[in-house]
C-alpha positions in Angstrom: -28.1 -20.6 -12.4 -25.0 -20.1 -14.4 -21.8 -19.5 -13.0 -20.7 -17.8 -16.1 -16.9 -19.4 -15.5 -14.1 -17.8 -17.2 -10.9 -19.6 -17.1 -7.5 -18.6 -15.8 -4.6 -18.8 -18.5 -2.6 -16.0 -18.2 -2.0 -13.4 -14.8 -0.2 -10.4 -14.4 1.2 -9.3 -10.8 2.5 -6.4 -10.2 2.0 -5.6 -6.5 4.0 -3.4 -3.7 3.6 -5.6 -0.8 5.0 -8.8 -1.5 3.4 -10.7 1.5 2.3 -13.8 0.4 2.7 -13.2 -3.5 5.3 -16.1 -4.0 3.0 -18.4 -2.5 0.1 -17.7 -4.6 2.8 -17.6 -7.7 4.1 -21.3 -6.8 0.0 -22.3 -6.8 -0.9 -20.2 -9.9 2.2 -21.8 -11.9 1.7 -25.5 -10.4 -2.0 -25.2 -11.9 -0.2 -24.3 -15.7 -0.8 -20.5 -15.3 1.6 -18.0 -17.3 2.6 -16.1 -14.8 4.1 -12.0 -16.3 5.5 -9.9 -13.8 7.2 -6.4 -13.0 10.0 -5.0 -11.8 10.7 -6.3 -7.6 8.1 -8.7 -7.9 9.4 -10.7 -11.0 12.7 -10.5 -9.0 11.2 -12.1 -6.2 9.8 -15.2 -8.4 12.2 -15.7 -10.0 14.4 -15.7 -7.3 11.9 -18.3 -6.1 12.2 -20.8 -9.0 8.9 -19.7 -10.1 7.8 -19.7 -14.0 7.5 -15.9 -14.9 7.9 -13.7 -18.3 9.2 -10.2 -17.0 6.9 -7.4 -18.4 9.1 -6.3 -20.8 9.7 -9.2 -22.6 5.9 -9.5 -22.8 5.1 -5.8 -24.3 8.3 -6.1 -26.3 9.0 -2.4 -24.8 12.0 -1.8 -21.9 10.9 0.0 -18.2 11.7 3.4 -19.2 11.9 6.4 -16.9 13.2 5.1 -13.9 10.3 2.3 -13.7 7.8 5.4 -14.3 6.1 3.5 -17.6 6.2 -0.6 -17.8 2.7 -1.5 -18.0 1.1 1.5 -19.7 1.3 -0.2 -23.1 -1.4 -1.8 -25.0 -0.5 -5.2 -24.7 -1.3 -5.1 -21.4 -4.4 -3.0 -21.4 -5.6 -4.3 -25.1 -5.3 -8.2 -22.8 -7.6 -7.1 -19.9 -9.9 -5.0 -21.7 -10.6 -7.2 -24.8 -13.7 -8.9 -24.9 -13.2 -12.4 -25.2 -16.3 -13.2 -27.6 -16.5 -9.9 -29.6 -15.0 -11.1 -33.5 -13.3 -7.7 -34.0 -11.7 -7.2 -30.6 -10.1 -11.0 -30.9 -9.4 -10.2 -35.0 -7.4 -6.6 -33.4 -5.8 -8.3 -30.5 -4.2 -10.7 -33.3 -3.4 -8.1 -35.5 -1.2 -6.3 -32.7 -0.1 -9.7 -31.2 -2.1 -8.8 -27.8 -2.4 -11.7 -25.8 -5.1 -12.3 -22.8 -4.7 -11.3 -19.8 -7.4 -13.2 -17.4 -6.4 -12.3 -14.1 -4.6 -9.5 -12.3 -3.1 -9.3 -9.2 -1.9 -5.8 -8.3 -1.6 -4.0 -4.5 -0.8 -0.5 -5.4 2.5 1.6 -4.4 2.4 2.6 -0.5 1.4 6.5 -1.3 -1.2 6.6 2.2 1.7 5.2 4.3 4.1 7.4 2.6 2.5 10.4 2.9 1.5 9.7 6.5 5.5 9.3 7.5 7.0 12.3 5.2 7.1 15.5 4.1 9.2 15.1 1.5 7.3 15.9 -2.0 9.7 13.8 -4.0 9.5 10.7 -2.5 5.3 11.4 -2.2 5.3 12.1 -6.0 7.9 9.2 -6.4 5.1 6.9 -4.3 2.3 8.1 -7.0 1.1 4.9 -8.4 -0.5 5.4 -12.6 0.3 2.2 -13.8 -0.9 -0.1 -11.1 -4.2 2.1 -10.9 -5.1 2.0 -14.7 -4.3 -1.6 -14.9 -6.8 -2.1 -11.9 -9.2 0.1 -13.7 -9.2 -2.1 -16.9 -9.4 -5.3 -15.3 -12.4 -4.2 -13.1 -13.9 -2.2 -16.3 -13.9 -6.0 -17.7 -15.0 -7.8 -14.9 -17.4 -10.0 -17.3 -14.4 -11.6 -18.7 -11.4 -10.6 -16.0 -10.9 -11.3 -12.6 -8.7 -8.8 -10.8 -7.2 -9.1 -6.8 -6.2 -6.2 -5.1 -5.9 -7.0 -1.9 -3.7 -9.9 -0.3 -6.7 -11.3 2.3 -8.3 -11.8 -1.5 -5.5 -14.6 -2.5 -7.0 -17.4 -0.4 -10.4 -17.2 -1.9 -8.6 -16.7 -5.3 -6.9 -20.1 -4.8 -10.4 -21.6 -3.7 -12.5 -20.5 -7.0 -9.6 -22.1 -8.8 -9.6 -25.0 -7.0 -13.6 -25.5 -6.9 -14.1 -24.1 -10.7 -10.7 -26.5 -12.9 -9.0 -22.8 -12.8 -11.9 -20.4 -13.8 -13.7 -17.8 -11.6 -17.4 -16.9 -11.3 -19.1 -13.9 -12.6 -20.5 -13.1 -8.8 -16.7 -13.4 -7.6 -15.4 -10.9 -10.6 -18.6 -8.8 -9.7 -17.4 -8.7 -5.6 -13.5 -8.3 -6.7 -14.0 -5.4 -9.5 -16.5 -4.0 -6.7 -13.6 -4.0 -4.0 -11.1 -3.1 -6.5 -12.9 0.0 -7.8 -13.2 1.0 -4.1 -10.0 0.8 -3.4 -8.8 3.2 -6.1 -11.4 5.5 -5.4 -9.8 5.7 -1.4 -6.1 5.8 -3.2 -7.6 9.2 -5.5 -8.6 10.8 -2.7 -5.6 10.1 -0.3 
């Protein structure tokens, strides 16, 4: 049976909960992976001595809004939801410089915790997560060619598919992450 590998180039992180995330960075980099990174979390790497393009030097577009819109840009959705063997996705992804994204790692903003410990409705709408979500969504939409983490018990077995697969993930493990992933946004829309 084939395993249908896709390999792991380029990541995107972008997570809330930084538990853990600049141990998997230190692994992803030491295995050649271009690592792009947001806000706190490119902080923390670099910080950390860790490899890492901040998001805004990759869409070539500044955080604007008070952090409200980084990643909803299409050089971030155009490189997890292009399809890596369709001719006039990679002749368009060219065109508008759009470079692969392969794997995303994102945990979303704490808006379940946050509503559970106030009532105040700016901080809830402040705790609103839209990029994180739609990046999630795009990733999982593309699970054929993307592999997306969403939750940090998933970085170990991460690391192992790398490890096992010269950096490249199986289609059943993109099929059980989008799965997870979906379901987590599902339970964050509803909250």
């Amino acid at each position: 049976m084939a395993l249908n590998l896709q390999n792991i180039t380029r990541c995107l992180i972008s997570v809330s909960d930084k538990t853990g995330i600049v141990e998997l960075a230190e692994f992803l980099s030491q295995r050649n992976i271009e690592i792009i990174s947001t806000g706190g979390t490119f902080k923390l790497l670099q910080q950390n001595h860790i490899k890492v393009t901040e998001i805004s030097e990759f869409t070539e577009f500044p955080e604007i809004m008070d952090g409200r819109v980084k990643t909803l840009h299409p050089k971030v959705h155009g490189g997890l939801l292009a399809i890596k063997d369709n001719a006039l996705h990679n002749q368009q992804a060219e065109q508008n410089n759009i470079k692969n994204i392969d794997l995303l790692i994102v945990n979303l903003y704490p808006f379940i915790e946050t509503v559970a410990k106030t009532n105040d409705s700016a901080e809830i709408i402040e705790n609103i997560d839209i990029g994180g979500p739609a990046m999630v969504r795009s990733a999982s939409k593309n699970f054929y060619y993307k592999t997306v983490i969403t939750e940090i018990e998933q970085y170990q077995a991460l690391k192992n598919q790398l490890l096992e697969n010269q950096n490249s993930t199986t289609l059943d493990f993109r099929i059980e992450l989008a799965s997870k992933a979906f379901n987590n946004i599902a339970k964050y829309d509803i909250a």
